[in-house]
N, C-alpha and C positions, 0 to 999 in steps of 0.2 A: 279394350284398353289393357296394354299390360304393365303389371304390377312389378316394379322394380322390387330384386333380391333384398332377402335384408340380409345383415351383415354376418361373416358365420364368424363361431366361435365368442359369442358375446358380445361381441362389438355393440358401443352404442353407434347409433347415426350421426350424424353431424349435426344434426340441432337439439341433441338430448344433450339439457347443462343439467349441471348439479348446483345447487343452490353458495352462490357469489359467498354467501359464508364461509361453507365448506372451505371451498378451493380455496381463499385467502387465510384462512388458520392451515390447511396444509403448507401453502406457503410459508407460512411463518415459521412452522414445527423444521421444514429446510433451510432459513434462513440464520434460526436460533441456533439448530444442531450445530452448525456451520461456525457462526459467531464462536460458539463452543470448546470448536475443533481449535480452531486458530486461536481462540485467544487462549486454551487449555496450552498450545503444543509453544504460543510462546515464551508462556511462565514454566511451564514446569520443562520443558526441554529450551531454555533458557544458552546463552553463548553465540547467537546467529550474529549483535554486531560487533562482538571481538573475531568473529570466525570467517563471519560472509560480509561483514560493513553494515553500518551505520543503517543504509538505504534501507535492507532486509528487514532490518528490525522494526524500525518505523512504520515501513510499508504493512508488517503484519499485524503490526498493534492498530494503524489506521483500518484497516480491515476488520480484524476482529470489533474491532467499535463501530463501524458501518452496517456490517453484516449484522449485527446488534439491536441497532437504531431503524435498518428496514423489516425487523425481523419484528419489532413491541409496531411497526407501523402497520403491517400485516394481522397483526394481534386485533390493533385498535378499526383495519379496515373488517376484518371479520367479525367484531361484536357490532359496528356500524350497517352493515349488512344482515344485519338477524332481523325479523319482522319484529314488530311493537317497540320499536327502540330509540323513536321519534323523544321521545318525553324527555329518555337518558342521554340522549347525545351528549350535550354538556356536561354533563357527569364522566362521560367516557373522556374527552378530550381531557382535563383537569385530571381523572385518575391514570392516565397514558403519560401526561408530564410529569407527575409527581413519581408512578414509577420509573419513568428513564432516568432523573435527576437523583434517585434513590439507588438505581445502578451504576450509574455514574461514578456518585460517591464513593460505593462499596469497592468498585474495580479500584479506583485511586488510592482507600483507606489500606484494604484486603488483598491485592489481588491473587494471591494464591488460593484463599478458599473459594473467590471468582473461579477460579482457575480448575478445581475440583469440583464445584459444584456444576462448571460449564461444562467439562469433560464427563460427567455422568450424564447429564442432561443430551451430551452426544450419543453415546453409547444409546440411552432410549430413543432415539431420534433413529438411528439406523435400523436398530429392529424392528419399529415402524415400516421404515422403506424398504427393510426385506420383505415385510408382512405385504405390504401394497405393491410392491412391485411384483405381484405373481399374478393380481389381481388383470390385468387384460392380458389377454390369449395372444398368441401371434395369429397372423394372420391364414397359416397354413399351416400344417403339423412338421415342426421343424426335425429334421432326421437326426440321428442318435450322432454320425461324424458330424453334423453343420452345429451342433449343441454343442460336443465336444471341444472340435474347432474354436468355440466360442470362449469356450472358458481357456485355452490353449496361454493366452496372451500374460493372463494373470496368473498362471502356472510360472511362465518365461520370466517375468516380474516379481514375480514371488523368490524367484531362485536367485534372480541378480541382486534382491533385496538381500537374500541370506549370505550370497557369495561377499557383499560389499562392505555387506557390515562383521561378515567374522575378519573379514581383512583390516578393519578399522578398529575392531577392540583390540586384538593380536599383534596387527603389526603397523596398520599406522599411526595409531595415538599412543603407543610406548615408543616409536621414534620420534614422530613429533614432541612428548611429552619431554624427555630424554634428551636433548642434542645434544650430537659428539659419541656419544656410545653404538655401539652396535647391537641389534636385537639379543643376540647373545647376552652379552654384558648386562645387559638389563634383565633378563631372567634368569641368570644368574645372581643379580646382583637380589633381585625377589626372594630367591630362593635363600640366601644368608641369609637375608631378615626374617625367614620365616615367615614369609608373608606371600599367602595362596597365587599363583597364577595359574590355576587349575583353565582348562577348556571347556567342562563339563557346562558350565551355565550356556556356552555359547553354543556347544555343541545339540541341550535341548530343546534350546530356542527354534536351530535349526530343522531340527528331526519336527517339533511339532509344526512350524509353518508350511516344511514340504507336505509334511503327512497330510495337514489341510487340504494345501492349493492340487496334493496326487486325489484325495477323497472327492472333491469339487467333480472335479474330470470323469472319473468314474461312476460318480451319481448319474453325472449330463450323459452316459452311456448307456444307461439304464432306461428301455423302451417304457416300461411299466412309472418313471417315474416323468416323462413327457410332461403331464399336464402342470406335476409342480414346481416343474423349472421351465417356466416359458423362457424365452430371450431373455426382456428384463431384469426377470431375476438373477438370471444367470450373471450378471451384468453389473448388481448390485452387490449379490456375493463374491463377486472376485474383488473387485473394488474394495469393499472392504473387510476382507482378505488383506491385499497387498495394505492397507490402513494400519491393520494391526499386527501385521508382522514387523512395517513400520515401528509401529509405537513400542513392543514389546522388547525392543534391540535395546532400550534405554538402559531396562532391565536387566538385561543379558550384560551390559558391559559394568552395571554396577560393582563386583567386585573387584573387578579388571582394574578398573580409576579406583579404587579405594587401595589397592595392592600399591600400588603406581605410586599414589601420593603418599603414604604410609611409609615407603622405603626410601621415597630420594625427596621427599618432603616439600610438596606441592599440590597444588590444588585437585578435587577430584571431579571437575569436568575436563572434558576435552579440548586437545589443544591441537587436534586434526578438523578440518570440517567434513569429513566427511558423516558425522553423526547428524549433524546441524543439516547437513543436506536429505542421508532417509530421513527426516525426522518430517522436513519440509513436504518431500514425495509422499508419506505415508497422508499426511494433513490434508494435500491435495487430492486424496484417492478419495478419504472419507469426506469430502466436500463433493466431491465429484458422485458418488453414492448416493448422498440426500439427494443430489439434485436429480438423480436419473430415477431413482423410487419415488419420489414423492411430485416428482414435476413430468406432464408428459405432455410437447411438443406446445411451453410456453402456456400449460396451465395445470392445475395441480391435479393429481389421478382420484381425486373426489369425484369430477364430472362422470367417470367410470365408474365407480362403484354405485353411486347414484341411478346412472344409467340400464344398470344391471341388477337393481331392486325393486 
């Protein structure tokens, strides 16, 4: 009789689960971070239905409250799923609505400390998925160019993020902002009022996101460091990478729109969409992140770590 291989590199088998708890609280931990991202990126990076319509906006606060509602459902199927829990079930249902109805409220009353509190709660949610997403091996020892290669994409994305958004604080949101003048005029007209239009903020924004997404590449080149960047992670880190080079453009243009409306005496967001758009892509990368760290191939990467203890 012969004895079928078993899997190399850790792999579990195909019928090794991890306990239905597990995987449904990593679920959730993706689904919350997520809820998080989106509802973070639409309060505090705020302007999408005076910039992109009506639809955008809506669509993302529907989301964000969806992503939300299956994310305390995952919560409530995971403590349903833990042994001895027969007694408290109805305890769980009753304290699962009283919490959703209590976040509910707060997002309606609050929502910007929603909005910070969910955005921190994102941030711990990715580090997570960095943490887990190294945790299964690839299936072959991936070579130092096909690792490389890998991260390549969100190097390209990372740049176009940097190229898009110095052209968006610089020069299309002081034309837009501005009509009728010329970019000249306008920094010119900055400079009378004494009022900074310096490049420096924008300028280190971009020096540290290349410096990232060039370190990223360089590591994936490193034979010696193979085993701690499998694919996934690889995968995970760019992603959010490109996220928070996203998110950090906010910051970068903040004195930009304060210079702006300071001297010709208008509001200090954006009157381009182009911000409202990275802002969008950066959301999408960090959603995209959970779900590839923490979910693998339609269930949570608990069955793996399980499998491999």
């Amino acid at each position: 009789m012969i004895t079928p291989p078993t899997p190399p590199y850790g792999f579990p088998n195909p019928s090794d689960t991890a306990p239905v708890s597990a995987q449904r609280m990593l679920s959730a931990l993706s689904l919350l971070g997520s809820a998080g991202v989106v509802g973070a990126g639409w309060v505090l990076w705020g302007g999408y239905a005076e910039l992109l319509g009506d639809i955008i906006s809506v669509t993302l606060q529907s989301l964000a409250l969806l992503l939300a509602a299956l994310g305390f459902a995952s919560v409530v199927g995971a403590a349903w799923a833990m042994p001895h829990t027969n007694r408290r079930r109805p305890l769980l249902i009753v304290g699962a609505g009283l919490l959703m109805i209590v976040g509910l409220v707060t997002v309606l009353a609050a929502p910007i400390i929603v909005a910070l509190l969910g955005g921190v709660f994102s941030v711990g949610a990715v580090i997570v998925a960095i943490g887990v997403g190294g945790v299964r091996a690839d299936l072959g020892a991936l070579s130092a160019r096909l690792r490389v290669g890998l991260s390549l994409p969100f190097l390209a994305l990372t740049v176009l993020i940097v190229v898009a958004g110095a052209l968006q604080i610089l020069v299309w949101n002081p034309l837009a902002k501005v009509p009728g003048r010329g970019l000249d005029e306008i920094y010119a007209a900055m400079a009378a009022a004494d009022e900074s239009s310096s490049p420096l903020p924008v300028l280190i924004w971009a020096c540290f996101s290349l410096a990232a997404a060039v370190v990223l590449s360089i590591l994936c080149a490193v034979p010696m460091l193979a085993a701690l960047l499998p694919s996934r992670r690889i995968v995970v880190l760019g992603l959010a990478l490109v996220g928070g080079t996203a998110a950090v453009h906010s910051m970068a243009s903040f004195g930009m729109g304060m210079a702006l409306a300071d001297t010709f005496v208008t509001t200090g967001g954006d009157a381009s969409p182009g911000g409202a758009i990275i802002a969008i892509v950066g959301q999408v990368a960090v959603v995209a992140a959970l779900r590839v760290g923490l979910v693998e191939r339609g269930r949570p990467v608990a069955s793996i770590t399980a499998a491999r203890s």
